[in-house]
C-alpha positions as CSV (number, residue, x, y, z in Angstrom):
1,X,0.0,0.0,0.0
2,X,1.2,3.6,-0.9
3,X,2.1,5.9,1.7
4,X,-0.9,7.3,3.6
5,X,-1.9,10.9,4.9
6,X,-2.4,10.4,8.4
7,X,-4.1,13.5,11.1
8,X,-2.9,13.8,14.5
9,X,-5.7,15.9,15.6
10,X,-4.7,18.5,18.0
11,X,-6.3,20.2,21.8
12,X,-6.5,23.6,20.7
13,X,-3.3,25.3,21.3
14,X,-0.9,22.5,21.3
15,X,-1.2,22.2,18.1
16,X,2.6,23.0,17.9
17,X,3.4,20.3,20.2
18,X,2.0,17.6,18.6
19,X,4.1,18.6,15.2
20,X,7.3,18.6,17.5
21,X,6.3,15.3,19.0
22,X,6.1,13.7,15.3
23,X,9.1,15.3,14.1
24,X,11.3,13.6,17.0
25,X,9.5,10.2,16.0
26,X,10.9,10.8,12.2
27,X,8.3,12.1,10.4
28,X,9.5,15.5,8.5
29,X,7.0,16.2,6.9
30,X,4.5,17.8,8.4
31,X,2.0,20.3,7.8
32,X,0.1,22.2,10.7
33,X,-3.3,23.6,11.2
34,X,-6.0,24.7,13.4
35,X,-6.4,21.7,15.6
36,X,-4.7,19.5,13.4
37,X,-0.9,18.5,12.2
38,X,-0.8,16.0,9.0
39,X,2.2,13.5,8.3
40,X,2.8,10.8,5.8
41,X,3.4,7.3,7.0
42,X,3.0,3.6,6.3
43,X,0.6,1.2,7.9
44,X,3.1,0.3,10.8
45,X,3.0,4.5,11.3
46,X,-1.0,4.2,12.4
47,X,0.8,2.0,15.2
48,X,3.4,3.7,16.1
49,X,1.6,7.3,16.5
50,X,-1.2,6.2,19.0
51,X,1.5,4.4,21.0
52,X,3.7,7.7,21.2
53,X,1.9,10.8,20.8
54,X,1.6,12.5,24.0
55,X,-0.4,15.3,23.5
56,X,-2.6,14.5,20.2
57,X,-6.3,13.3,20.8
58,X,-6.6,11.2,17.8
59,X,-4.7,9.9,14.9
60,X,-6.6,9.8,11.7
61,X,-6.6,7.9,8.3
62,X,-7.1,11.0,5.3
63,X,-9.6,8.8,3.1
64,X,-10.7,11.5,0.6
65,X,-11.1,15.8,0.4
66,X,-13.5,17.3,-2.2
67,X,-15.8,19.8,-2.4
68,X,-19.4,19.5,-1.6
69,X,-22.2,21.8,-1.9
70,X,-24.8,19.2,-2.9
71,X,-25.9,15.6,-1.1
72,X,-25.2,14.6,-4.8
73,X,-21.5,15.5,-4.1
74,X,-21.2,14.7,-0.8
75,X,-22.2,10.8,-1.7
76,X,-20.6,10.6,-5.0
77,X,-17.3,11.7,-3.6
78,X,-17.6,9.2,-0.8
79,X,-18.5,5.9,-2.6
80,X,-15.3,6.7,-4.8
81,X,-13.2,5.7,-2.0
82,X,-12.5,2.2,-1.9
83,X,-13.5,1.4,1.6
84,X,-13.3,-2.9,1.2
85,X,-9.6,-1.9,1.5
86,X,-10.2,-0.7,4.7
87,X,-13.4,-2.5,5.9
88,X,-14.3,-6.2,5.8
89,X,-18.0,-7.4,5.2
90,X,-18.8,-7.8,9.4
91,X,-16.6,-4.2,9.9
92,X,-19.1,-1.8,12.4
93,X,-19.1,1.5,10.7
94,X,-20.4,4.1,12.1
95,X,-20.3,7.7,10.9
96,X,-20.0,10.9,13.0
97,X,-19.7,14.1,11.8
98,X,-19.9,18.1,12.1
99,X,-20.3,20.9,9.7
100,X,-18.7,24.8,9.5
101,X,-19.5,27.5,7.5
102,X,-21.1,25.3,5.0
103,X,-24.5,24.9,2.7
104,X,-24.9,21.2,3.5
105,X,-25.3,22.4,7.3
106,X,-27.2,19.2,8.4
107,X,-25.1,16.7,10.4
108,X,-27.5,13.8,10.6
109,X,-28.1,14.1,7.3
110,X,-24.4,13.9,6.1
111,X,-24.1,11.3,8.0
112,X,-27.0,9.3,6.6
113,X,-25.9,10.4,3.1
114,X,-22.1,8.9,4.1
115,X,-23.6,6.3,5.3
116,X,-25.7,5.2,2.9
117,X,-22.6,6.1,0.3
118,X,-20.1,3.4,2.1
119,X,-22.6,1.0,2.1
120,X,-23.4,0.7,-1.9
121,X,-19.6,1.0,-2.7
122,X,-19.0,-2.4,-0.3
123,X,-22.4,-4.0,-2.1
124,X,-20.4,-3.6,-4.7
125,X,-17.5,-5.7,-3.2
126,X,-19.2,-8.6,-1.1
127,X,-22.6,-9.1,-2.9
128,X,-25.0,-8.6,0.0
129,X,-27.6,-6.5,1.0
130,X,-27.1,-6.4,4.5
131,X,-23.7,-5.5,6.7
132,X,-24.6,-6.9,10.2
133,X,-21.6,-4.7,11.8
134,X,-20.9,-7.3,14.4
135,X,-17.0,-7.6,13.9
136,X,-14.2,-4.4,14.3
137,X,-14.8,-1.1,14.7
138,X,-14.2,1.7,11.7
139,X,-15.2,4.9,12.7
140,X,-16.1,7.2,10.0
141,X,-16.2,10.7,10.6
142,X,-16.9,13.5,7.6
143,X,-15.8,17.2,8.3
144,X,-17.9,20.0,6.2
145,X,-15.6,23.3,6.4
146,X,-16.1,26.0,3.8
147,X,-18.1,23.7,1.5
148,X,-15.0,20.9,1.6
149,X,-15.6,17.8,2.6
150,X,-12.8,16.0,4.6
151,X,-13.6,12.0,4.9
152,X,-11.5,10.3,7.9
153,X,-10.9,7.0,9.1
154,X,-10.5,6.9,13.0
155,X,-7.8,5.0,13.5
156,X,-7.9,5.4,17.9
157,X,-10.9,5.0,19.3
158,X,-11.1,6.3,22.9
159,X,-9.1,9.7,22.9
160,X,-5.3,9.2,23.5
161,X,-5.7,10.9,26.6
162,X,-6.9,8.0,28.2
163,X,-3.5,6.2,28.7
164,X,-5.3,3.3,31.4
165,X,-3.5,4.5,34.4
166,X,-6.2,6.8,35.8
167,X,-9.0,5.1,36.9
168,X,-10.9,7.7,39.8
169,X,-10.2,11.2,39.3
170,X,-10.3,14.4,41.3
171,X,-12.7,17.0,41.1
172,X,-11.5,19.2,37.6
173,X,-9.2,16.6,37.1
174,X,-6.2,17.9,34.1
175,X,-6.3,15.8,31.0
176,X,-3.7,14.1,30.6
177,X,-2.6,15.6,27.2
178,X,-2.2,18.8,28.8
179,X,-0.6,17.7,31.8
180,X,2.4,15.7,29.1
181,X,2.0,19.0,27.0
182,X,3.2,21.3,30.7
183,X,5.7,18.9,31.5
184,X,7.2,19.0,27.5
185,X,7.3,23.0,27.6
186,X,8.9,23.2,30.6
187,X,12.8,22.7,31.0
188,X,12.5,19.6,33.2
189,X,14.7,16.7,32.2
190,X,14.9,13.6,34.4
191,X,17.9,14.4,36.4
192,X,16.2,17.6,37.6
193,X,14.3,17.4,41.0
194,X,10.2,17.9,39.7
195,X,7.3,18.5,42.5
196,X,3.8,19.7,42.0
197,X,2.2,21.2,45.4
198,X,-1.2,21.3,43.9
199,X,-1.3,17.6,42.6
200,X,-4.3,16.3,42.8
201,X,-5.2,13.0,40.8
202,X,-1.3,13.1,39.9
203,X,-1.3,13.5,36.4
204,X,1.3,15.8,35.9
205,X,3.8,13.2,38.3
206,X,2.8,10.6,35.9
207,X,2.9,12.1,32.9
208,X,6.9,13.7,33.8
209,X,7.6,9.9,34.7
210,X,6.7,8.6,31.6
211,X,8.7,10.9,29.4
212,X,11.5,10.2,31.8
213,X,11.5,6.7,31.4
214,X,10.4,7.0,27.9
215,X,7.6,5.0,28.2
216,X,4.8,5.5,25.5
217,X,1.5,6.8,26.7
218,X,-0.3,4.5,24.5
219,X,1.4,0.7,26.2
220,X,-1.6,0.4,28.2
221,X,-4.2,0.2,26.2
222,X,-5.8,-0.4,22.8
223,X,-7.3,0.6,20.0
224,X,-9.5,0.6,17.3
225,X,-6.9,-0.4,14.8
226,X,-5.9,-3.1,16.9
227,X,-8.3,-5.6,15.6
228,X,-8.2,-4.4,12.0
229,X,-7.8,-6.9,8.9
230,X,-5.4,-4.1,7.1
231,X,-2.6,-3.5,9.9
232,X,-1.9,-7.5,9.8
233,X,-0.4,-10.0,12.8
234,X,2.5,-8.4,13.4
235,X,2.3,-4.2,12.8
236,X,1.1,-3.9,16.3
237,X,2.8,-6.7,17.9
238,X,6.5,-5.2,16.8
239,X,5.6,-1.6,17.6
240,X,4.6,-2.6,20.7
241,X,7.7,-4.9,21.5
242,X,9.8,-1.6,20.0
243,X,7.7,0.5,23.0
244,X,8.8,-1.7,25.2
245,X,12.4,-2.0,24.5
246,X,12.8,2.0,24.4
247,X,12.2,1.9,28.1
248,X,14.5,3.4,30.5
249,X,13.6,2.4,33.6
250,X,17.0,2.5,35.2
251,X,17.2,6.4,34.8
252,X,17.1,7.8,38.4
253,X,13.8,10.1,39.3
254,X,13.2,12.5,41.5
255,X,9.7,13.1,41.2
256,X,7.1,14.3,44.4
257,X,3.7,15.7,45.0
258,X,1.2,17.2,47.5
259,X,-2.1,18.2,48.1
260,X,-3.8,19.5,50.6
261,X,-6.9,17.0,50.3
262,X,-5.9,13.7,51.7
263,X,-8.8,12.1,49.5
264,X,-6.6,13.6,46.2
265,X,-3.9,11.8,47.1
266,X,-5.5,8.1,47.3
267,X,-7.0,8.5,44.0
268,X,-2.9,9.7,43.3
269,X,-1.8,6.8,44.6
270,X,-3.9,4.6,43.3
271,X,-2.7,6.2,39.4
272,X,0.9,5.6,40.5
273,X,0.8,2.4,41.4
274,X,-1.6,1.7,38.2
275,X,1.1,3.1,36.1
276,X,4.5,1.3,38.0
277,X,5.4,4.2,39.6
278,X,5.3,3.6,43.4
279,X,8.4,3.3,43.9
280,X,9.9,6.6,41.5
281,X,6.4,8.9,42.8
282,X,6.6,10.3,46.4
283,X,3.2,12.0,47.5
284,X,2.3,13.2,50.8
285,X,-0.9,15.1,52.3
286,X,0.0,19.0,52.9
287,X,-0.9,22.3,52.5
288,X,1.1,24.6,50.4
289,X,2.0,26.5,53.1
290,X,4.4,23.9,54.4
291,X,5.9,23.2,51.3
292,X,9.5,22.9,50.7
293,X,10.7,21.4,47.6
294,X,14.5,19.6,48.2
295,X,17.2,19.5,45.2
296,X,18.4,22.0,43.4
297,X,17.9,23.5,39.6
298,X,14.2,22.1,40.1
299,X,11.3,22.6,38.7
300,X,7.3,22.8,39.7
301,X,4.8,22.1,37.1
302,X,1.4,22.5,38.2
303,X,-2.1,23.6,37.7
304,X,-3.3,25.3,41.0
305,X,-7.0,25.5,41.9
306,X,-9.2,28.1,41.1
307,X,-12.0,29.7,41.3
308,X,-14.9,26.8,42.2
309,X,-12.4,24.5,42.9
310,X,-11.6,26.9,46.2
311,X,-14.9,28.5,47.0
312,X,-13.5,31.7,46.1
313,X,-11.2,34.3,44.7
314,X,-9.7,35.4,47.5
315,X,-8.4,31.6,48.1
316,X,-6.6,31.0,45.2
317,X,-4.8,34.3,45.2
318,X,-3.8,33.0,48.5
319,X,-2.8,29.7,47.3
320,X,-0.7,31.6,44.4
321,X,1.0,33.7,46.4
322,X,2.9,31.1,48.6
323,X,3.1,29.5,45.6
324,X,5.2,32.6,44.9
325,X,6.8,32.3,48.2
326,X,8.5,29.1,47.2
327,X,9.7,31.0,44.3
328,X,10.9,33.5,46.3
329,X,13.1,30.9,48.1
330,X,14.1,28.4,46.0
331,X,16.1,30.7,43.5
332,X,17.3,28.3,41.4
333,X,14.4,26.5,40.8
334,X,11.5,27.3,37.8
335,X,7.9,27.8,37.9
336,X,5.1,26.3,35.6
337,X,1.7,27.3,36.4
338,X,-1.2,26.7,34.4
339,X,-4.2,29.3,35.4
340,X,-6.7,31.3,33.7
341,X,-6.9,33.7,36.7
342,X,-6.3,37.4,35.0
343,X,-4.7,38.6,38.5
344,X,-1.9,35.6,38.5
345,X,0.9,37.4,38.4
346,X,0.1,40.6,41.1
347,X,-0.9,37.2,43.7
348,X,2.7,35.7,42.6
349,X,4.1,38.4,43.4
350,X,6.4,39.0,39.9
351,X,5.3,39.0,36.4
352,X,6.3,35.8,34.2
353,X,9.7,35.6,32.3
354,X,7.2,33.5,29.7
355,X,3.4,33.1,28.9
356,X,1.9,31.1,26.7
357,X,-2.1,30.7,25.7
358,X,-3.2,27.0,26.5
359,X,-6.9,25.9,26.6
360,X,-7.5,23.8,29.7
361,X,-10.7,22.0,28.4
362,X,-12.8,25.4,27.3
363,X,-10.9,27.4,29.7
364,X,-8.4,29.8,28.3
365,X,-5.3,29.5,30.0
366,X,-1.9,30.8,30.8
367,X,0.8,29.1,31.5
368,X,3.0,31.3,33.2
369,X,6.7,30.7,33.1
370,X,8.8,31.6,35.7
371,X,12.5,31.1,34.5
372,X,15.3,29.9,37.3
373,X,18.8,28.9,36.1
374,X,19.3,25.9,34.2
375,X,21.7,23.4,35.9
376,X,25.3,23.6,35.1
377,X,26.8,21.1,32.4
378,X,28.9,18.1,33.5
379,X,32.7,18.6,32.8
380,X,34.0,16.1,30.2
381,X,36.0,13.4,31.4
382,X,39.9,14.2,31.4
């Protein structure tokens, strides 16, 4: 099979994290977009980006792009595509879809008419009437932007935030995309000291574990195009055996949390141990009062409470500004605070070295950057 045009579809904002996550896996090129980075790959590629991507959502099969103004179009277009490639007779296929800015503004309707297109073009392949769906899932999804028409293949499932390690979660829990997307834009690399005072379920501990251990997000769990015909025996099977041999757990962490709410850190515990960190994760019940990060050339990376979360406004400016104590004492550590409060940086007590626009679910975020030295660089060996 020719090379394909796969989507790694994108939280909004970290859009260009996801392109620097698939250029570090090898794919060069790449083309980014609103919500969206596109990369050519092979078969084995569709394995290899859900096990690795840290902060995509999805990654996507590009079936077909054409214009459609008419339900004529819209189902011509999509019964050109040779989907028995793709989909065996008992495949499920259902179709989502949405529509922008565009004269075919009905979704269900698209979706019937995509529907309904799929299912004559495989007629035409098996000689039957009737598809009952009962084997793997292909999830169809057709985008209307502008009067285009962008047919995808889904090839995830479940959104690659959902690594499997995270069972019970917090109140306002942080997605794990966006907690791996916090620890990637920060400085921290493995032999630096990380805590997060405001941890919560843990994601960000776990998340900074991971990419210190290299361990790809996607080993616990599976996906849709794990069962498919197309990827064959062994595509999966040796992208996962590859995962597994690019771990590094004998690489020394120094990785620790606290929260204030001693019913935050079971459910944290219970994601540590769920993800094989027990032993590498230290987490304790306190206040951030009493914090006091050890190490030097640190760094915290956390997403403090706010707003409802607190009860009011007037506690989390507290909360910020002894997180701004800390900073005031540990000198040569950094600060990286996601927030969307507009009065962060008179509660921290400094403005941020960095800011950068992040989008916490709907929320628009900061994520204010507070720059300490970086350590200094081991002397080569005389």
């Amino acid at each position: 099979m020719q090379q394909l045009e796969l989507i790694a579809t994108s939280p909004m904002g970290l859009e260009a994290i996801v392109a620097r996550e698939l250029k570090e896996l090898g794919y060069e090129d790449t083309k980014t977009e609103n919500g969206r980075v596109t990369f050519r790959g092979g078969l084995e590629d569709i394995a290899r980006a859900n096990l690795w991507l840290r902060t995509s959502d999805r990654v996507l099969v590009k079936m077909a792009e054409f214009p459609a103004v008419t339900f004529e179009e819209l189902f011509e277009g999509t019964r050109a595509i040779n989907w028995p490639d793709w989909i065996p007779e008992h495949g499920e296929f259902p179709v989502n879809g949405r529509s922008h800015k565009s004269q075919l503004s009905s979704v269900p309707a698209c979706q019937s008419i995509v529907k309904k297109a799929v299912v004559e073009r495989m007629k035409d392949e098996y000689g039957t009437e009737w598809f009952t769906e009962d084997g793997a899932r292909y999830v169809i999804e057709v985008s209307l932007l502008n009067d285009v028409a962008l047919i995808t293949l889904d090839t995830t499932g479940p959104s690659l935030h959902k690594r499997g390690y995270r069972k019970l979660v917090t109140e306002a829990p942080l997605k794990e995309t966006m907690a791996a997307a916090m620890v990637l834009l920060s400085r921290w690399r493995p032999e630096r000291p990380l805590y997060d005072p405001f941890c919560g379920s843990g994601t960000i501990l776990v998340e900074a574990a991971m990419i210190g251990w290299n361990v790809a997000p996607g080993l616990r769990r599976e996906f849709n195009s794990s069962n498919w015909d197309i990827m064959g025996d062994r595509r999966w099977e040796i992208a996962r055996e590859e995962a597994m041999d690019s771990v590094k757990d004998d690489v020394k962490l120094d990785i620790s949390g606290s929260d204030i709410d001693p019913e935050a850190i079971e459910v944290a515990e219970a994601a540590v141990r769920k993800a094989g960190f027990a032993r590498e994760i230290k987490l304790q019940t306190m206040p951030i009062a009493r914090v006091q990060p050890q190490g030097k050339f640190g760094c915290i990376i956390t997403n403090p409470p706010y707003g409802e979360r607190l009860g009011s406004e007037k506690e989390a400016d507290k909360v910020v500004r002894q997180l701004g104590f800390i900073d005031a004492v540990k000198k040569d550590w950094s600060v990286f605070a996601l927030s969307p409060s507009k009065t962060f940086e008179q509660s921290y007590g400094r403005s941020a070295d960095k800011k950068r626009k992040l989008f916490n679910g709907r929320i628009e975020c900061q994520l204010y950057q507070y720059l300490g030295p970086l350590p200094p660089r081991p002397r080569p060996e005389e």
